[in-house]
C-alpha positions, 0 to 999 in steps of 0.5 A, a space after each residue: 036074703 035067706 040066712 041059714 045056720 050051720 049045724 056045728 053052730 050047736 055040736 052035740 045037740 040033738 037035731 030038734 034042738 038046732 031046729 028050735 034054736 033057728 027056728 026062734 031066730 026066724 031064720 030060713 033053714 039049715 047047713 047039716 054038716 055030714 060029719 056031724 050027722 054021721 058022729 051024732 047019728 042022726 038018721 034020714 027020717 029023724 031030719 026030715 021030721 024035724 025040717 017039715 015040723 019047723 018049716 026050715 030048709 036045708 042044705 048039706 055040707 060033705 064030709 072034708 075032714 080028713 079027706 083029699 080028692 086030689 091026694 097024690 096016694 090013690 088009695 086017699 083019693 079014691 075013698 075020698 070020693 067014696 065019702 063025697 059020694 055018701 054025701 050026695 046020696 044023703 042030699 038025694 033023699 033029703 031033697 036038698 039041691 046042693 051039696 057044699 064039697 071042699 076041693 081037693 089040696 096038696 099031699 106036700 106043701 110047695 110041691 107038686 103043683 101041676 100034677 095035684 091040678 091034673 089029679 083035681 080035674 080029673 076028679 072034678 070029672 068024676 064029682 060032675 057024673 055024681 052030680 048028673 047021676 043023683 041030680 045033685 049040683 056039686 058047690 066047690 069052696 073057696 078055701 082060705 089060704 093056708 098051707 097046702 090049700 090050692 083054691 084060696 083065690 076066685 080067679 084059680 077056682 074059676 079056672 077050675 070050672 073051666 073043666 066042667 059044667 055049670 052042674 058043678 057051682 061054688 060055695 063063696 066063703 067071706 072068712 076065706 078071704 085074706 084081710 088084704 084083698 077086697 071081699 067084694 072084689 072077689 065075690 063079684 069074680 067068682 063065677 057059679 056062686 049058688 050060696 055064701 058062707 059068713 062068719 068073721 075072722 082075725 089074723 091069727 084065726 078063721 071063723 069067729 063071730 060076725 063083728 068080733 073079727 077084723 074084717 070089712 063087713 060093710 054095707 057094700 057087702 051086704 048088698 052085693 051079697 043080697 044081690 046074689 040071691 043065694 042062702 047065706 050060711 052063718 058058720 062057726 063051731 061051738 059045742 058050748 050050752 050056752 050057743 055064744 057063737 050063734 047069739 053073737 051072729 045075730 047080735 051082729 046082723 041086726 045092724 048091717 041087715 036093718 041098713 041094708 032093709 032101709 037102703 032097700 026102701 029108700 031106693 024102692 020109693 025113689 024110684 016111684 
């Protein structure tokens, strides 16, 4: 299993010092978030410096806050897709394969539905020939279900992917997902999943660390996630010295991790 660390896991800190911090965890790469890369400013050169240096991979999440790509005011949608578009040429010179894109939500909450849904597939078109044009594969998000997100199940956001080709796969969010549905269940519908993106969550809050949350984080997840094959990110925002959030990630992961390992050799010898 590949675990990456996302890079708002240490905000404001340069990007050698997230390097560092990951590489000493023996983790395998990155999640720069655009955002963070444009308000810290941290050029093209300096990140592959630092990738190379350290060994790390990466991936890239696009620019989402603020932006709607299915907005009913065409102004928003069109500079949203402007600023996705900033963020897959950054994946094209960082090399990276997949850029992670929040999908487009409502302008008006309850309202308007069949017309937000033509306007996402409409975009969802556009998003396909940026893929194809700079040989980037767009990976929509699961979104969690608040007010007005439209993907927040894997049956709607396959139905979405029903309208383009496999350049266009999806990002699997575990923190996403409501308390009262199956994670598994849900991870084994979505179709295209080309990473995972983990962190724990309560009723009142998503995204808190691994294990400090209330979600059913078992070994049938872990296996189910490993089977994948796919990067697994460890989420969260922290701009603390200290990184609490990323060091209680870990702390959590050597328990489910070291389980599944020896499942993996238990099963490995019985087969022999």
């Amino acid at each position: 299993m590949k675990i990456y660390a996302s890079s708002t896991l240490f905000w404001g800190h340069s990007f050698e010092h997230i390097c560092q911090q990951v590489k000493s965890a023996n983790l395998a790469g990155i999640e720069i978030w655009v955002e963070q890369l444009q308000f810290q400013q941290w050029t093209i050169e300096e990140i592959q410096y630092f990738l190379n240096s350290y060994q790390l991979e990466a991936t890239i999440h696009a620019n989402s806050w603020d932006l709607n790509l299915c907005s009913l005011n065409a102004g928003i949608r069109k500079q949203s897709l402007r600023e996705i578009e900033a963020s897959i040429h950054i994946a094209k010179q960082l090399e990276v394969p997949s850029i992670t894109v929040h999908p487009g939500k409502r302008t008006v909450n309850n309202r308007f539905g069949e017309i937000h849904e033509r306007l996402m597939i409409s975009t969802l078109q556009q998003l396909q020939e940026l893929s194809l044009e700079y040989g980037v594969n767009i990976s929509l998000e699961l979104m969690e279900p608040v007010r007005k997100e439209m993907y927040c199940t894997s049956q709607k956001m396959n139905e979405l992917l029903a309208h383009c080709n496999d350049s266009i796969t999806t990002t699997f969010d575990v923190a996403h997902i409501p308390q009262h549905l199956s994670i598994v269940d849900e991870l084994k519908t979505l179709k295209r999943i080309d990473k995972i993106h983990i962190s724990d969550s309560t009723k009142s809050t998503y995204h808190v660390p691994l294990g400090k949350g209330e979600l059913l984080l078992d070994a049938n997840l872990w296996e189910t996630i490993d089977a994948l094959g796919v990067p697994v990110v460890l989420e969260g925002l922290d701009s603390s010295d200290s990184h609490d959030f990323f060091y209680d990630h870990l702390d959590y992961l050597q328990t489910p991790l070291l389980h599944l390992l020896r499942s993996c050799i238990h099963e490995f010898f019985s087969n022999q």
